[in-house]
C-alpha positions, 0 to 999 in steps of 0.5 A: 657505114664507112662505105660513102666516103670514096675519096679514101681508096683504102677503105676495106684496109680501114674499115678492117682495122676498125672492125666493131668501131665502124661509127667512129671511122665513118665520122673521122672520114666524113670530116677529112672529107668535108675539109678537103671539099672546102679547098677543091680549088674549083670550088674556091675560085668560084666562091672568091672570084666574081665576074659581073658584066666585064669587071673582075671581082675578088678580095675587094680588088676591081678590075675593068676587062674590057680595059686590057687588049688581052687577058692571060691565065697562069697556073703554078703549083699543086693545084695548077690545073684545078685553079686554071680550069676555075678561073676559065669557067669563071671568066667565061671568055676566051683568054689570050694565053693559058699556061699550067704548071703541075707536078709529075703524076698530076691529072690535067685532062680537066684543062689540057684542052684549054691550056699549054700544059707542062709537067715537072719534078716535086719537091726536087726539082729537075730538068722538065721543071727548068724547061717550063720554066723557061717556056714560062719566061719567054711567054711572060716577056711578051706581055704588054701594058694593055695585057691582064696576067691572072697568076695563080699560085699554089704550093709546089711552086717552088720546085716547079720553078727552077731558075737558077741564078747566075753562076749557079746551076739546076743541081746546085739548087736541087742539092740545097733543097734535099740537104734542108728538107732532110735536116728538117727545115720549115717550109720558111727556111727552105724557102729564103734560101730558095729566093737567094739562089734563085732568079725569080724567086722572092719577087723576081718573077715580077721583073719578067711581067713588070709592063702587064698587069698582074692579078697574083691569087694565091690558094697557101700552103704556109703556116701562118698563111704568109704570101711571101713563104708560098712558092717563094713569094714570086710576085712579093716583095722579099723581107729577108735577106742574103744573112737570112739565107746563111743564118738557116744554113749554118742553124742546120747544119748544112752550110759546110756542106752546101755546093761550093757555088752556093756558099760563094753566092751568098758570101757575094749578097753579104757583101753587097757584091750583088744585088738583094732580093726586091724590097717593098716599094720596089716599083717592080710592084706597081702593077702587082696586086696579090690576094689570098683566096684559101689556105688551111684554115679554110679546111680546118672550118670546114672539118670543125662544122662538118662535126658539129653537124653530126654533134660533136663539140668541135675545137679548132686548136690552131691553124698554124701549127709547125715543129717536128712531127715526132714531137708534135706526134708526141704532144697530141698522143699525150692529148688523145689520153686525156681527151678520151674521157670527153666523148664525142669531142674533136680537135683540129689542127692546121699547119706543117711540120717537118721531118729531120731524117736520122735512119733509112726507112720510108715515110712522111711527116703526117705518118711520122706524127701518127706514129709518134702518136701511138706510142702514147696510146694504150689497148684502152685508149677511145681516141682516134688521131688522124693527120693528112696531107690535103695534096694527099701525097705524103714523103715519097709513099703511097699514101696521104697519111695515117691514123693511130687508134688502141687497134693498132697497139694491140696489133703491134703487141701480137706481132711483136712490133715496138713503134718507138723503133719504127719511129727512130729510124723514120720508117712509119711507112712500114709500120702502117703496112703491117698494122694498118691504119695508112690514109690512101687518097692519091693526089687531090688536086690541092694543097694547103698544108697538113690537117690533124684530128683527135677525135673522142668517139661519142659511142 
């Protein structure tokens, strides 16, 4: 029943665990798979991006081709190399440059022929990322105002683009970026940081592009869908400030602690000893439009309709959810009990949380959130709680994410397992090996957040 959905590469490890609630599994995975086609970036380039004779079209902007000497495709993010290869086949024309920006481990046989392509560390970044990143810049430098610079943006971009800013150096940033994730820091947080200690970031790419032209389409990854959080917000002007960047430093706890160069900086921006961040109005923005063309609520539509094609009463519960994962796994588990007596029901749930690291296991928020989950679940309980990474990676494992349903408690009972361990020393990757339950995709070639599911089974 299951054995259709081919993007799950764990299937006979699923299937095993769901032995005598096959029907149940093949729903859940026909919706993850539904919300994940509807932000295949190819996909959503060609419906958001139209050309009709020599103009562009997309998001109400207009733009004459034929009015630019030459026209440029950049592509940054996790999403890089689909986005590119859309937009190429949506132009149909050949293009004066095209640049791709994609984490290590990425598939770009869709675009390497077609595009300078460079490959770099996610989500700490590295070397390889200062590199592209400055092969990106002496490129950009060169545009003109008669060149088109078609930006497309996705998340990662963050990492991908390391640029430190005077005075600091590549490991300060990267040494900032590892102590905020693992105190658990929204993506928000990390990322006003990020454009304070950075040299594009927050707006500042668009410096470096300030003569061209710029067409910015962003594919979120940002609860709330705000441009200015996605990649750091490159191409947009920068609400928050230097004070912002020290208030999400003390608030977690990582400011003593922060690089010597990196406190010295920002006390600098506090003071006004340097420059802040581009504002709106900035004329750095004058030929900068930038347009939203996807983001979770795109996958959590797609997942609700998907189900109600197959006759569930499908609830969309939020499209911005963020907050601890253990803690929402906690919420949603309280949930799951109490859905279990609405059969055939299903709730979606679009966002990011985060994880605060306390113990030395091995997993990622979407499996700490499942095994938050189960700890509510009981042998009796009919729900199915899946959350999924839509990049299909999740922390530094294998899989995209996991599942918590009532075979997994029994299993963990049999042999001795308590999840509330697993759970506080951050070692639901284990758990899942040994009980079962892990989402396996590999990567999926985009990126906008995390999706969760309850799902009351209708049999």
């Amino acid at each position: 029943m299951a054995a259709g959905h081919s993007i799950v590469k764990n299937l006979a490890e699923l299937e095993d665990l769901f032995r005598g609630r096959e029907k149940a599994l093949a729903d859940l995975l026909r919706v993850i798979e539904s919300a994940l086609a509807a932000v295949e970036p190819r996909r959503l380039i060609r419906r958001k991006v139209r050309v009709r004779g020599d103009e562009l079209i997309v998001g109400g902007e207009s733009l004459r081709l034929d009015g630019f000497r030459e026209v440029w495709v950049v592509s940054v993010g996790k999403a890089a190399p689909l986005m590119a290869r859309g937009m190429l086949d949506v132009l149909d024309r050949p293009v004066g440059k095209c640049i791709v920006i994609a984490p290590a481990g990425s598939d770009t046989s869709i675009i390497e022929d077609d595009a300078e392509v460079h490959l770099a560390s996610h989500p700490i970044p590295d070397e390889s990322g200062l590199r592209a990143t400055a092969r990106l810049l002496e490129e950009l430098r060169k545009a003109s105002r008669d060149t088109l610079i078609i930006l497309l943006l996705s998340g990662g971009s963050s990492a991908l683009l390391p640029a430190p800013a005077a005075g600091l150096t590549l490991e300060d940033e990267a040494e900032v970026s590892r102590r905020l994730m693992n105190a658990g820091a929204t993506i928000e947080e990390l990322n006003i940081v990020r454009k304070h200690i950075s040299s594009i970031k927050g707006g500042q790419l668009a410096k470096a592009m300030m003569l061209a032209r710029v067409l910015c389409l962003i594919l979120s990854d940002v609860p709330g869908d705000r441009l200015d959080v996605v990649g750091s917000g490159p191409t947009l002007p920068d609400p928050s400030t230097f004070r912002d960047a020290y208030n999400v430093l003390v608030r977690r706890n990582v400011w003593k602690d922060a690089p010597p160069r990196v406190r010295e900086r920002i006390e600098a921006g506090m003071t006004g000893a340097i420059d802040e961040t581009p504002k709106p109005g900035d004329p750095v923005f004058q030929r900068v439009t930038n347009i939203l063309i996807g983001g979770v609520g795109d996958a959590c539509e797609a997942a609700a309709q998907a189900a109600r094609e197959m006759g569930y009463d499908a609830v969309i519960l939020s499209r911005s959810f963020e907050g601890e994962a253990s803690s929402l796994g906690l919420l949603l588990g309280s949930v799951a009990l109490e859905l279990g007596g609405r059969p055939g029901t299903l709730y979606v749930l679009g966002g990011e949380s985060t994880v605060r690291v306390r113990g030395g296991g091995v997993g990622g928020r979407n499996q700490e959130l499942a095994l938050a989950a189960l700890t509510k679940l009981r042998r009796d309980s009919r729900c199915v709680l899946a959350s999924v990474g839509t990049d299909g990676v999740d922390g530094p494992t294998d899989a995209a994410g996991a599942v918590a349903c009532s075979e997994q408690v029994a299993r963990a009972e049999s042999l001795g397992l308590d999840p509330r361990d697993y759970l506080g020393r951050n070692d639901s990757y284990t758990f899942f090996k040994k009980v079962g339950g892990h989402i396996v995709t590999g990567p999926t070639g985009t990126n906008v957040g995390d999706i969760v599911l309850v799902l009351s089974p209708k049999d």
